[in-house]
N, C-alpha and C positions, 0 to 999 in steps of 0.2 A: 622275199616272202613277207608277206603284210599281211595284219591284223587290222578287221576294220571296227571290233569290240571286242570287249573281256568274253574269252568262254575258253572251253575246247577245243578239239583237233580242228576238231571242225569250221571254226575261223581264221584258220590260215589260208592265205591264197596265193598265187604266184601273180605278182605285176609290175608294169613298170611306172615308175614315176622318176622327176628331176632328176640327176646328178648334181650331188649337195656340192654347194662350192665350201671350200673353206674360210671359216671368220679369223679375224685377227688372231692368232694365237692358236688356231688349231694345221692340225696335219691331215689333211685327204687321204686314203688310205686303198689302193686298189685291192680288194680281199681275196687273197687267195684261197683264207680257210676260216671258218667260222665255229668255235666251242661250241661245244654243249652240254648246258648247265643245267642243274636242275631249278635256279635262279629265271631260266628263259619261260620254264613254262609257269612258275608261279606266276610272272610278269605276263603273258596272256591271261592266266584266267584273275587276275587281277589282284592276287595275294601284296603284291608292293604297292598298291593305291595309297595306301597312308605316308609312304616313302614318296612316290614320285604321279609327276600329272601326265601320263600320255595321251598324246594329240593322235585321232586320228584322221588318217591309217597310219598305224603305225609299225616299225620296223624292229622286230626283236633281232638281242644275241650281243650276248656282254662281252666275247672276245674277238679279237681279231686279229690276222696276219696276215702279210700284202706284203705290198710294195709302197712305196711314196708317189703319187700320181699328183702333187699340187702343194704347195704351204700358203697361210695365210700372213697379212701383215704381220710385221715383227718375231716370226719362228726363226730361230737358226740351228743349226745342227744338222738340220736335216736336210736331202736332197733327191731331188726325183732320181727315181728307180731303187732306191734304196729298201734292202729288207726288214720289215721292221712286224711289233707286234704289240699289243695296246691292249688295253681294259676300255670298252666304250663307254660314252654317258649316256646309258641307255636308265638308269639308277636313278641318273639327273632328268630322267622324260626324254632325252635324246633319242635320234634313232639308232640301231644298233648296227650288225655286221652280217646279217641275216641277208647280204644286199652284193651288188659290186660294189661298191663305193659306200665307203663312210667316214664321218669328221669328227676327230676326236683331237682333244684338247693337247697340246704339244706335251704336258707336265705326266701325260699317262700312254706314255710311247715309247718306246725303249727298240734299238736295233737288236736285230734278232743273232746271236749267234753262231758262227759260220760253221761248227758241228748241228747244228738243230736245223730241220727242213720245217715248212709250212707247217705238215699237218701236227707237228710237234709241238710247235709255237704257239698255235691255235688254242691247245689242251690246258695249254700254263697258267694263265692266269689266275682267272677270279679262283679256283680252288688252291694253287700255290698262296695267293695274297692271305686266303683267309686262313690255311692252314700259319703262314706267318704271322698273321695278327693275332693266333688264338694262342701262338706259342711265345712266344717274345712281346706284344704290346699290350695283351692281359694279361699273357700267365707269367711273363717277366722273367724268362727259361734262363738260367745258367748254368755256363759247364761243370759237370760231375753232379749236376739233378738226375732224380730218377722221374719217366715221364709213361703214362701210361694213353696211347691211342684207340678210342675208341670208331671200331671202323677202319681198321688200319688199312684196310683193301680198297675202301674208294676211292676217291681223287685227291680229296682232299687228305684223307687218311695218308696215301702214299707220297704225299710231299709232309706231310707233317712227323712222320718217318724217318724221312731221310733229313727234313730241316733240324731237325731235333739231333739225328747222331753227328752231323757237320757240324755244330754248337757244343758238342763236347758233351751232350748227355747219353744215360742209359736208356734205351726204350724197348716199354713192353706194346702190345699191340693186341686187339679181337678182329680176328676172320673166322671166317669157313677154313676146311680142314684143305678146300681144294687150292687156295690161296697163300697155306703157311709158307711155303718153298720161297713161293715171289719174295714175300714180305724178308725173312732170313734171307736173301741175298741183297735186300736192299739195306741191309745194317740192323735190321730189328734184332734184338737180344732177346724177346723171348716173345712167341706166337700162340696165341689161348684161341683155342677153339670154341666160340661160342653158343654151336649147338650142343657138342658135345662135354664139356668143360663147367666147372661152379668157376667162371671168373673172379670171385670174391677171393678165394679159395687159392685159386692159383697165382693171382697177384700176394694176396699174402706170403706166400711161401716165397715169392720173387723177391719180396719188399718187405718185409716183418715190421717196420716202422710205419709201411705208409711210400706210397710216392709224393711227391712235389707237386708233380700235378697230372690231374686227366684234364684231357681232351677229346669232348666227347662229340665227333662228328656224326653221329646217329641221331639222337635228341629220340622223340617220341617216349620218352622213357624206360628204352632200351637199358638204361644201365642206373636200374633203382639204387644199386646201393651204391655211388659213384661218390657219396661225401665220407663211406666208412672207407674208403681207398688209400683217402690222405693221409698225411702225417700232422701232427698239430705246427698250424701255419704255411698249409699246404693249398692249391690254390684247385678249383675245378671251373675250367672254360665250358661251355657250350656253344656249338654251330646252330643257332635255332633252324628250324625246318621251317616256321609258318604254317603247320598243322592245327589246325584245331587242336587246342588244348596243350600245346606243347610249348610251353611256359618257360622250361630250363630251369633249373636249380631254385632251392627256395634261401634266398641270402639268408634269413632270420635264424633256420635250423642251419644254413654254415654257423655264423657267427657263435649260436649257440655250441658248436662242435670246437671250435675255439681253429674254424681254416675259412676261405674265402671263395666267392664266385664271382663270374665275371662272363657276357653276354658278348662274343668275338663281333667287333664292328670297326671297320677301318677307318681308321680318322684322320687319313690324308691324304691327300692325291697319290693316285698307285705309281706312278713313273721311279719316286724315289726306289720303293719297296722294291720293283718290276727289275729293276735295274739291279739288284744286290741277286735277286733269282736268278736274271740271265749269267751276271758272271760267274753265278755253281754251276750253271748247267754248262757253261766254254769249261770250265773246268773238269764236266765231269762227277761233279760231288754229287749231282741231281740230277736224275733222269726221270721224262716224262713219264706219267703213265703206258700201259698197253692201249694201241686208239684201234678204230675202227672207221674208217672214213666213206662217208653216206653222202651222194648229192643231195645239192641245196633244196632239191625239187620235192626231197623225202621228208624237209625239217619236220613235218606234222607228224610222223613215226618216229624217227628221233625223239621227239619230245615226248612222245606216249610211252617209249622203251625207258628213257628214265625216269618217267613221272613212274609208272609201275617197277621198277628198278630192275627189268629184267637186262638190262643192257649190260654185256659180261665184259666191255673194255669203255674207255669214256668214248664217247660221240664227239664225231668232227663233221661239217660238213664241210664239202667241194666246193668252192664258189668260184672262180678263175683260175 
């Protein structure tokens, strides 16, 4: 599925072009399933230009799970037929997984496994990665913190959830009312409904000090009062959206509140990271989100279900 410019649904089309060989250092990747993020459609209508340069026509879809169909000079580890699942450089202007075939760099490949099917593996990434980086490489999480998710029902909300109670902390969480259940079986200690509920109000009473940290995977300024949450020296992450206007946190009134912020941005090739994921999830500590699986031929609906967020489990599509 190719984009031949930045816009809407509208510039998706179905074609074919080469099969990317692999470069030195990268893994070919036969796709069985393809994510979907809401990362894919800011990246068509061109919200990550300042981030990366894509060429076109170009191929969206920042995850991917296959098989190994090729290696390039000097990969080892890996071997054709092998099951595996990867973060694409689609971030770097690469093409993505939106495709049969895509090449991604060997450091951000990780075998997939042998509890977890395709359309599972698909699901993992980029919101696992970010959910990890917003909790551990800014928020700097240790065990017996108290952590409050904002969003606890999306993707990312739902692995930052479970990364959070596997680390040894307390977590509070916001959903819908139709969502608490989920969320309480996945380890959340306390579920605030946020139509119905003063979140301020109920975390207080959870927390009389303060949590440690939020993380707030909504952004738009869904959670105004997210720096009266903390404790002094308490930390608030934000997952920016790339909205208009939605800026995340204002460090000066942290600092002034005597707690910290920090803008979740991975700052290192996913393989390591990806890799610490798959073995909770062999383990069982972590499990996917609910998916819904759409062929590839649908991506342009896909991507308008969760640009407008009506998509009630995450999107995967079919691809081989």
């Amino acid at each position: 599925m190719l984009i031949d410019r930045h816009g809407g649904p509208e510039v998706i089309r179905l074609g074919q072009v080469a099969t990317p060989a692999p470069a030195a250092g990268e893994v070919l990747i036969r796709v069985a399933c393809a994510g979907v993020n809401p990362a894919d459609w800011k990246c068509r209508e061109g919200y990550l230009s300042a981030f990366m340069q894509a060429t076109f026509p170009f191929v969206l879809g920042f995850d991917a799970s296959g098989v190994v169909a090729a290696v390039g000079a000097g990969v080892t580890g890996f071997v054709r037929g092998q099951r595996v699942f990867a973060q694409t450089g689609v971030g770097a202007g690469q093409w993505g997984s939106y495709a049969e075939y895509v090449a991604v760099g060997q450091d951000c490949v990780v075998p997939i496994p042998d509890n977890v099917g395709f359309a599972e593996a698909a699901a993992v990434p980029t919101p696992a990665l970010a959910a990890w980086t917003g909790l551990f490489d800014d928020g700097a999480l240790r065990p017996g913190q108290t952590v409050l998710v904002h969003g606890g029902a999306g993707a990312v909300g739902t692995f930052a959830v479970q990364l959070a109670r596997a680390a040894g902390a307390t977590v509070a969480a916001t959903c819908s009312a139709a969502r608490r259940d989920a969320l309480m079986a996945l380890g959340c200690d306390l579920a605030i409904d946020y139509r119905a509920s003063d979140i301020g109000a109920a975390v207080r009473a959870w927390a009389p000090a303060g949590v440690d940290l939020v993380l707030d995977a909504v952004g738009c300024g869904t959670l105004p009062m997210g720096l009266d949450l903390l404790r002094p020296g308490g930390t608030l992450v934000a997952i920016l959206t790339l909205a208009s206007g939605d800026h995340g946190p204002d460090p000066a009134e942290a600092a002034r509140r005597g707690v910290r912020t920090a803008i979740a941005f991975s700052k290192m090739p996913s393989g390591a990271r990806l890799a610490e994921i798959a073995a909770l999830l062999h383990s069982g500590r972590l499990r996917p989100p609910r998916i819904e699986c759409l062929p590839l031929e649908q991506a342009a609906q896909a991507l308008e279900l969760v640009r407008s967020g009506q998509a009630a489990s995450k999107l995967v599509l079919q691809v081989c």
